[in-house]
C-alpha positions in Angstrom: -23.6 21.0 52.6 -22.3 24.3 54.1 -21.2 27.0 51.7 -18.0 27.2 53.4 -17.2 23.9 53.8 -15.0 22.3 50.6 -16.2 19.8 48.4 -14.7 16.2 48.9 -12.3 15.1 46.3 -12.0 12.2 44.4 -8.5 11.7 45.6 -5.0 13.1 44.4 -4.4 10.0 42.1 -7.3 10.7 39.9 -5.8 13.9 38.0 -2.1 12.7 38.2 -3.7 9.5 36.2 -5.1 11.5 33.7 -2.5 14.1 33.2 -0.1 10.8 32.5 -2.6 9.1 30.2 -2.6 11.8 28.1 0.7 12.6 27.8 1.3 9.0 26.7 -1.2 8.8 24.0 0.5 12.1 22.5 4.0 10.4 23.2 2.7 7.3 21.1 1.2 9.9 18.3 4.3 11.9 18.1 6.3 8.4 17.5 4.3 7.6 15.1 3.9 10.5 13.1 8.0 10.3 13.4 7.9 6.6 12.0 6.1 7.9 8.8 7.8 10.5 8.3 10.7 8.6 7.8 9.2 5.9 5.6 8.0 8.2 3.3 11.3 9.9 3.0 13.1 6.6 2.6 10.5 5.9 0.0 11.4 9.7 -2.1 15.5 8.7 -1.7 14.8 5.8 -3.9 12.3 7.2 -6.3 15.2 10.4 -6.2 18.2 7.2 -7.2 16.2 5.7 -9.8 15.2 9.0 -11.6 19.8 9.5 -11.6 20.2 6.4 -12.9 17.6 6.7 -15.7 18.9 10.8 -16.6 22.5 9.2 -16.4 21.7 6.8 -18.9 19.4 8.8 -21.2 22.7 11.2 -21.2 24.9 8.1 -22.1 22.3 7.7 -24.8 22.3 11.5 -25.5 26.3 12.0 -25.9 27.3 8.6 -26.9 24.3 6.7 -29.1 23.9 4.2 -26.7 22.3 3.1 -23.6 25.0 2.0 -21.1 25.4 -1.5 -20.6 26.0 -1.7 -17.0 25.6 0.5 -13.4 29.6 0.5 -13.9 29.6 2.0 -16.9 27.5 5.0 -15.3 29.5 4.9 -12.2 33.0 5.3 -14.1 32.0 7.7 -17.1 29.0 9.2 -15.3 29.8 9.8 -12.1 26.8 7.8 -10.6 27.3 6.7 -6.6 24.8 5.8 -4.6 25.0 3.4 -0.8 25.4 -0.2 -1.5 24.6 -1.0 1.9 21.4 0.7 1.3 20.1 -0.6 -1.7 20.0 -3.2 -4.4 19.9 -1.9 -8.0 18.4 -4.0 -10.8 19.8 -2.6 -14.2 18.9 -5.0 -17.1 19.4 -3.9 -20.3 17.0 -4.9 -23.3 19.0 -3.5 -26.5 22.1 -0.6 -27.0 18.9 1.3 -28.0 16.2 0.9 -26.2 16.4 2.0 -22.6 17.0 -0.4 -19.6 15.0 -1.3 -17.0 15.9 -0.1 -13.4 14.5 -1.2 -10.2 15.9 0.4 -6.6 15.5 -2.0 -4.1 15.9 -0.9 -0.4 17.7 -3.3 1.7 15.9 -2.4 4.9 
């Protein structure tokens, strides 16, 4: 081959191919990195409305001698809200003094 002469290239389609395979794979890593992001932060929300409703009721128990015996009580004296289209809350209580069990259930 002369010096002077250019190389042959593979074609123009070859690179462009490339350029958009790449940029798809770190598309699909970004969206995924995006996806668990957001499941573990749903995940702290609940862990964060469980550990409310537990210091809510161990204050119940604190002022008033007695572990409430419903989420309403801690809602109307306690000043507990929390999304009921988010979550399902299972409060049952075991004894006025022993404290109750609570389980946060997403909904989604």
């Amino acid at each position: 081959m002369n010096r002077f002469q250019k190389a042959r290239s593979r074609g123009p389609g070859l690179g462009r191919l490339a350029s958009v395979l790449v940029f798809l794979a770190v598309l699909g890593l970004f969206i995924l990195g995006l996806d668990h992001i957001s499941d573990v932060t749903a995940r702290q929300e609940a862990e964060g409305l469980e550990n409310s409703i537990r210091q809510s009721a161990v204050h119940c128990y604190a002022l008033e001698g007695f572990y409430p015996d419903s989420l309403a009580y801690l809602e109307e004296h306690y000043g507990l809200r929390y999304d009921r289209e988010k979550y399902v809350i299972s409060y049952e209580v075991i004894g006025s003094n022993l404290m109750p069990d609570v389980t946060v259930i997403p909904l989604n």
